[in-house]
N, CA and C atoms as an extended XYZ file, in Angstrom:
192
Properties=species:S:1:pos:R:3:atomname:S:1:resname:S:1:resid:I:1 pbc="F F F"
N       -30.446       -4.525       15.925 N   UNK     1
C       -29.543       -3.591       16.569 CA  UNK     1
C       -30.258       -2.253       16.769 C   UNK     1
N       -30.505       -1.806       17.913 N   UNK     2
C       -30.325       -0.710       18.455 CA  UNK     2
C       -29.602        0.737       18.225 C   UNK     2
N       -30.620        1.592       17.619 N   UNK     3
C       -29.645        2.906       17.167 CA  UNK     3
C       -29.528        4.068       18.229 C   UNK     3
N       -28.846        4.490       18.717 N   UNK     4
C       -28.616        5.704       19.483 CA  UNK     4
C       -29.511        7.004       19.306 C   UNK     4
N       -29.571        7.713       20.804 N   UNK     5
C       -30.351        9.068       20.458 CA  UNK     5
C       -29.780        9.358       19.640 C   UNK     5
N       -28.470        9.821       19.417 N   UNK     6
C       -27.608       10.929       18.517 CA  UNK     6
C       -27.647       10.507       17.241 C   UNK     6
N       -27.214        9.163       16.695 N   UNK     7
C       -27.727        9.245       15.372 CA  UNK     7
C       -28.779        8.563       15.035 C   UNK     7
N       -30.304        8.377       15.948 N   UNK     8
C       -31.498        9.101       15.033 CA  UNK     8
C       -31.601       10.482       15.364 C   UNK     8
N       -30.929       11.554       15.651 N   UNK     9
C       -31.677       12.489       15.832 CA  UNK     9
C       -30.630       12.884       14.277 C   UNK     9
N       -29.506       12.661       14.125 N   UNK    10
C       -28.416       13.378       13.114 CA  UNK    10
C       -29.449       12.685       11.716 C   UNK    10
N       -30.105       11.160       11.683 N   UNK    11
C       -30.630       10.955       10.491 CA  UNK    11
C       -31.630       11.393       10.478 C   UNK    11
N       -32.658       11.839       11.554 N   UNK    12
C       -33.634       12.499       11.272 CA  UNK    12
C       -33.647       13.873       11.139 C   UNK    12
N       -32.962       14.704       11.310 N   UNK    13
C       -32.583       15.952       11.174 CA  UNK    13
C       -32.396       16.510        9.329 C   UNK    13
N       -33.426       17.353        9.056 N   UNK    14
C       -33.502       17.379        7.722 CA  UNK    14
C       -33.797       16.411        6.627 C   UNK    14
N       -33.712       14.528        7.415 N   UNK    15
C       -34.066       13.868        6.048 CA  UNK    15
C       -33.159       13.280        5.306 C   UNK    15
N       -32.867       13.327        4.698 N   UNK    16
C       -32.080       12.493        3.233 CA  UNK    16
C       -31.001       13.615        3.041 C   UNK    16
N       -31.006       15.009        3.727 N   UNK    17
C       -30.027       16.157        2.882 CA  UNK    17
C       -28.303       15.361        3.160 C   UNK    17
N       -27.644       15.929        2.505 N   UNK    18
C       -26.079       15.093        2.813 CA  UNK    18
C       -25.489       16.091        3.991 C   UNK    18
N       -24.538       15.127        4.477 N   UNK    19
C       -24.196       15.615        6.163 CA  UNK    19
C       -23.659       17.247        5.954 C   UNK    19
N       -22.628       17.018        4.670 N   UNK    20
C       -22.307       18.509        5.331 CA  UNK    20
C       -23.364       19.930        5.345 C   UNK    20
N       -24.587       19.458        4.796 N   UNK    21
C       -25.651       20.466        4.756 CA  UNK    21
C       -26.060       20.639        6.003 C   UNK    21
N       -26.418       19.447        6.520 N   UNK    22
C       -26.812       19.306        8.095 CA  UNK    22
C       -25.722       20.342        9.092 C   UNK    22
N       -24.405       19.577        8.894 N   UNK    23
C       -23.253       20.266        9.667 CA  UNK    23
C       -23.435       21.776        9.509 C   UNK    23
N       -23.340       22.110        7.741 N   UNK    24
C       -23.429       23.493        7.972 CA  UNK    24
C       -24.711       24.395        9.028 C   UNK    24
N       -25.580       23.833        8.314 N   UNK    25
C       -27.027       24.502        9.401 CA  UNK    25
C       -26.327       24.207       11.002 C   UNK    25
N       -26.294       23.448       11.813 N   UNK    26
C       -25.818       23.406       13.006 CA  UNK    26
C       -24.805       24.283       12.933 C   UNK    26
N       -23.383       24.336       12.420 N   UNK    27
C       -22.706       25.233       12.749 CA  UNK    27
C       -23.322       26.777       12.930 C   UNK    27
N       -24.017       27.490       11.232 N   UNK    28
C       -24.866       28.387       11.811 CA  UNK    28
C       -25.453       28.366       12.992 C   UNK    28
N       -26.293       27.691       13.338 N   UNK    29
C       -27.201       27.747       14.985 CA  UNK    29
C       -25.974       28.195       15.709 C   UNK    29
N       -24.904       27.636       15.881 N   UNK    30
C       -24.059       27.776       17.043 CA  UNK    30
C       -23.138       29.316       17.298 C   UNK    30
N       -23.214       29.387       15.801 N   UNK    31
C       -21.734       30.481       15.272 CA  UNK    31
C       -22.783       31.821       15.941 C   UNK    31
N       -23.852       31.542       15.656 N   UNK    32
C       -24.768       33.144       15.017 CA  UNK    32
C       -25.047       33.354       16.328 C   UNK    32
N       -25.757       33.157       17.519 N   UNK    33
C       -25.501       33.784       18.798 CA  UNK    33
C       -24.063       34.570       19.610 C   UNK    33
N       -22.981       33.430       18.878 N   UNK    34
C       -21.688       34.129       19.380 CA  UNK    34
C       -21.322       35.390       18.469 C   UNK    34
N       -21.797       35.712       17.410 N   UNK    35
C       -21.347       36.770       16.323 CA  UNK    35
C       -22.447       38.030       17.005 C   UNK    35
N       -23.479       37.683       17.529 N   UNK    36
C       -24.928       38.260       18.004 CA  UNK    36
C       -24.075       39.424       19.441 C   UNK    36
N       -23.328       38.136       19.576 N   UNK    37
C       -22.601       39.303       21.001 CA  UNK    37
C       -21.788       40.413       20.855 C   UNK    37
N       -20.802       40.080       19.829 N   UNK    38
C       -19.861       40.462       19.261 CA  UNK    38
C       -20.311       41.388       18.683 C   UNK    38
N       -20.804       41.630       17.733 N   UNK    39
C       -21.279       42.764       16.725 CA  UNK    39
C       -22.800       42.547       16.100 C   UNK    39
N       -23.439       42.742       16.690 N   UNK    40
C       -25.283       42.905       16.110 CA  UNK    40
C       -25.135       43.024       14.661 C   UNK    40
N       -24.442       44.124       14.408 N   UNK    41
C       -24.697       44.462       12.480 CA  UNK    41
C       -24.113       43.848       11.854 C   UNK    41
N       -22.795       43.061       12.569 N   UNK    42
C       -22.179       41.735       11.314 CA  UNK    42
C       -23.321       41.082       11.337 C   UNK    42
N       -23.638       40.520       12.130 N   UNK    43
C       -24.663       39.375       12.781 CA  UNK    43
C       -25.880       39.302       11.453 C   UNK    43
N       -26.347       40.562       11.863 N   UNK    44
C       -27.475       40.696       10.828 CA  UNK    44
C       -26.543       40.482        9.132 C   UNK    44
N       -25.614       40.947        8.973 N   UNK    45
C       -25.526       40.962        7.257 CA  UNK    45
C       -24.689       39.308        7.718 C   UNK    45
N       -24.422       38.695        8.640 N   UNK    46
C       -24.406       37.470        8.295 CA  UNK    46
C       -25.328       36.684        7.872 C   UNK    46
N       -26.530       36.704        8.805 N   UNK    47
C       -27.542       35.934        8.542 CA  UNK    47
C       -28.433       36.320        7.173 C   UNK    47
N       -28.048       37.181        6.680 N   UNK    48
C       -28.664       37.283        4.769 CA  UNK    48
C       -27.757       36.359        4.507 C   UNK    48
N       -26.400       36.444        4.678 N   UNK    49
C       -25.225       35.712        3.567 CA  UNK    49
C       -25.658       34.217        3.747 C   UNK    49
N       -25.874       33.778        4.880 N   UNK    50
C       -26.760       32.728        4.977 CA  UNK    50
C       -28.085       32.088        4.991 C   UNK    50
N       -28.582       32.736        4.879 N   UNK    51
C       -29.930       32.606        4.103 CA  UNK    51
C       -30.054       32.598        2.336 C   UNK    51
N       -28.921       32.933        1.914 N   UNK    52
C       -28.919       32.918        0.609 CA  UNK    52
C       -28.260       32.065        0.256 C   UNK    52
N       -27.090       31.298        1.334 N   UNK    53
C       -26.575       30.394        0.956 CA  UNK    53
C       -26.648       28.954        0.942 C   UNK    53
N       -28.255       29.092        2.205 N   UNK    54
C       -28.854       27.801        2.422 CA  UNK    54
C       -29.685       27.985        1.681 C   UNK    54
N       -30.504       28.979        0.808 N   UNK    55
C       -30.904       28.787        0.018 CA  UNK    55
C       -30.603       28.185       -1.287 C   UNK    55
N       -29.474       28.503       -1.929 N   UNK    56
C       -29.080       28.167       -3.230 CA  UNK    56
C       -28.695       26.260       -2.397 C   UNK    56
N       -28.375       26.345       -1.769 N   UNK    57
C       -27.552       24.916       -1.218 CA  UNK    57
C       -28.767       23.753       -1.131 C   UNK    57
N       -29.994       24.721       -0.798 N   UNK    58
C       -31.400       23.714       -0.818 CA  UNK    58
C       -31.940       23.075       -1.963 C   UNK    58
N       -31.470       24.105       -2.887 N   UNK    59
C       -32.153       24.614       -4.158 CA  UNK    59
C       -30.921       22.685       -5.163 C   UNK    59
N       -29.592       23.277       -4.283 N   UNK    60
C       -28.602       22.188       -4.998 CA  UNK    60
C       -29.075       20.923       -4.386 C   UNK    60
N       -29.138       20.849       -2.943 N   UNK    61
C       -29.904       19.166       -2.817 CA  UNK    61
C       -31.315       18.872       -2.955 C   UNK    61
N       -31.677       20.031       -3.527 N   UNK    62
C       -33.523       19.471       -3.483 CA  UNK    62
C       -33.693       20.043       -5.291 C   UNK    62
N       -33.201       19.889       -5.935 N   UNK    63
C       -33.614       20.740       -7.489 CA  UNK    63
C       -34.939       20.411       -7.659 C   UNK    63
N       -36.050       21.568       -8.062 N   UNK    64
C       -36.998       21.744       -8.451 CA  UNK    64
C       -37.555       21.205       -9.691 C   UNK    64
């Protein structure tokens, strides 16, 4: 059987991480240009809050 573009690209996307990690990162990509229009300086103290939160979240599916 035959797998689709969309889910090899969803299983190859990050690997082994569990979906809603994936989901979350995509949602970021999508959210953060529309917040970019809206207000530059949320934008920016968003993207720390997320960077710290895909960090710790990496840190939870990948433990060192």
């Amino acid at each position: 059987m035959e797998i689709s573009w969309g889910r090899a690209l969803w299983r190859n996307f990050l690997g082994q991480s569990p979906d809603w990690y994936k989901l979350a990162l995509i949602i970021f990509l999508i959210v953060n240009p529309l917040i970019f229009l809206i207000s530059p300086f949320v934008a920016g103290w968003l993207l720390v809050a997320e960077f710290i939160f895909t960090l710790a979240m990496a840190l939870k599916c990948y433990p060192l």
